[in-house]
N, C-alpha and C positions, 0 to 999 in steps of 0.2 A: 856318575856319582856326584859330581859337582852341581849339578839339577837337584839333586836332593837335598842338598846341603845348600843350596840358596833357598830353596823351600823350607828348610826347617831354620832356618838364619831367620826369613820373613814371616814366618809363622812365629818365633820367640818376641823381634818386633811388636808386633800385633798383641800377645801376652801380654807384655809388659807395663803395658797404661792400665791395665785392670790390676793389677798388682800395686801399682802406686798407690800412696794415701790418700786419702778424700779431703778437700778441701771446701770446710762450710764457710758460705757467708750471708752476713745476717743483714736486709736491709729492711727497715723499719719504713711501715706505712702509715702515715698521722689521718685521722680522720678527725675534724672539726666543727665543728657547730657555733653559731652564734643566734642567742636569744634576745633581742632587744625590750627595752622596758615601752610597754606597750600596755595600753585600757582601751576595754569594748565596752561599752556601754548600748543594751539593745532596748528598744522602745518597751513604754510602760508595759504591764499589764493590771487588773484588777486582781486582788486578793477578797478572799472570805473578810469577814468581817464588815463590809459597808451596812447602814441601813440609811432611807430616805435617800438616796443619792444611786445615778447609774456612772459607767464611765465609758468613753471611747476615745481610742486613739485616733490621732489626727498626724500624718506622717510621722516625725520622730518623740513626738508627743501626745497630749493627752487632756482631754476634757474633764472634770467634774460636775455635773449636773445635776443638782437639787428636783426631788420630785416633788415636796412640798415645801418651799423653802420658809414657809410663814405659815401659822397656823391660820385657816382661812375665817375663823373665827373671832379668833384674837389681833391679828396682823402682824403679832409676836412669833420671833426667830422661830421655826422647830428644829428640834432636835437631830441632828444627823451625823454621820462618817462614813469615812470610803478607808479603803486600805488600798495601796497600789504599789507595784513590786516592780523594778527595777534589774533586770539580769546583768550584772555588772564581770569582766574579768579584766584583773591590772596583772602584770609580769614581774611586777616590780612596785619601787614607792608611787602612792597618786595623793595628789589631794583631792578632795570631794566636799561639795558646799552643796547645801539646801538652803534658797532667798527665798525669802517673801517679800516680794515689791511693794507692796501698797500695804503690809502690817495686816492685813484685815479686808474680811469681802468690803469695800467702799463701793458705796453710792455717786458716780463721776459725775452726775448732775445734778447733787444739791450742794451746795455752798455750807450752808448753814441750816441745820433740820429744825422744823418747827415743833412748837413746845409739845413737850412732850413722847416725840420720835423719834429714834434714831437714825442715821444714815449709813453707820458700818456698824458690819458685823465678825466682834472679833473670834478667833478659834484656834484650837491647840493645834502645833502641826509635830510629830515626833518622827524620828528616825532613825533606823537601825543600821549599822550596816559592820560587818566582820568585829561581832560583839563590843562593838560600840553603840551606845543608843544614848541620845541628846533629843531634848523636847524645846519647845517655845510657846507660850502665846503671846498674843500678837496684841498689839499696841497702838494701832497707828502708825507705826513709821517701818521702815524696812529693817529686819530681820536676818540672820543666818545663823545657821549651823554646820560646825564644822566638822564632819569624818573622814579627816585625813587619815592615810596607814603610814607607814614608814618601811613596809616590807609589801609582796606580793601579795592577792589577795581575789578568791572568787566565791560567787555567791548573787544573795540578792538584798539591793536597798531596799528595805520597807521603810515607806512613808506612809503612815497615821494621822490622818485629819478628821478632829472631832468638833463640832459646832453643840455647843451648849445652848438647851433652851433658852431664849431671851425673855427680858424686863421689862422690856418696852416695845411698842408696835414700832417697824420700821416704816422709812417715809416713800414712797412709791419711785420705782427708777429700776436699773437695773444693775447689780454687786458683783464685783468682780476683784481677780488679786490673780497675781502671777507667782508660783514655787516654782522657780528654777534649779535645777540639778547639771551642777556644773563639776564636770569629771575631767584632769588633765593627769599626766605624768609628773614627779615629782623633780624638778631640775635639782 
């Protein structure tokens, strides 16, 4: 009988943890992320809108090239524009500047254009970017526009370059200007 009764002693043992209360405990898991302030800026492309002019990109840049840049008649400016887009994404604030180096297509080897010629040629350059748009035209000397954000910010610059028919023949050489697009993070 004592066999039994150590059996049913260690059988009540055994009961008794399942009978006890349950004890919850709560440990919390953090899961974190950090997003830093960050701009991509990817090479141009062309948009609709150009006429007289083709464009191609050159590594992180980009050519404009007049197909008829003078009327062959007159020697006078023609008319043209490009449209060129810009895929831009900021995380946060950036500043963003559009220069124009030289104001104006300029002629780097004449000095002083003979009567009656011109040697640059000036042109509207405008720009869009996260519904802000700012325009120029160009003057002779260098240029900028500012579309800084103050908040995050994705989409695309357009830039709008139009050359109005000219007044005058221009003087034989060849015209150039540099729009820089210069995209940083805001400190």
């Amino acid at each position: 009988m004592m066999r039994t009764f150590g059996t049913f002693v260690f059988a009540a043992a055994m009961a008794s943890p399942a009978l006890a209360a349950t004890v919850t405990q709560a440990q919390p898991l953090t899961v974190l992320g950090d997003v830093p302030v960050r701009c991509k800026m990817s090479p141009p492309q062309a948009s609709d809108g150009g006429s007289n002019t083709s464009f191609s990109q050159n590594g992180a840049g980009g050519e404009i090239d007049f197909t008829n840049f003078v009327d062959p008649v007159t020697g006078k400016l023609a008319a043209s524009s490009a449209q060129i887009a810009f895929p831009i994404i900021c995380t946060g604030a950036q500043t963003l500047t559009v220069t124009t180096q030289n104001g104006g297509l300029t002629n780097t080897n004449v000095t002083s254009p003979s009567g009656g010629f011109a040697a640059r040629a000036d042109y509207t350059l405008s720009a869009s970017w996260a519904s802000t748009v700012q325009s120029l035209q160009t003057v002779g000397s260098s240029a900028s526009l500012d579309l800084s954000q103050s908040a995050p910010q994705s989409g695309q610059l357009v830039l709008n370059f139009t050359l109005a028919p000219g007044n005058q023949p221009l003087e034989a050489g060849s015209y150039d200007d540099a729009i820089v697009v210069q995209l940083n993070t805001a400190q």
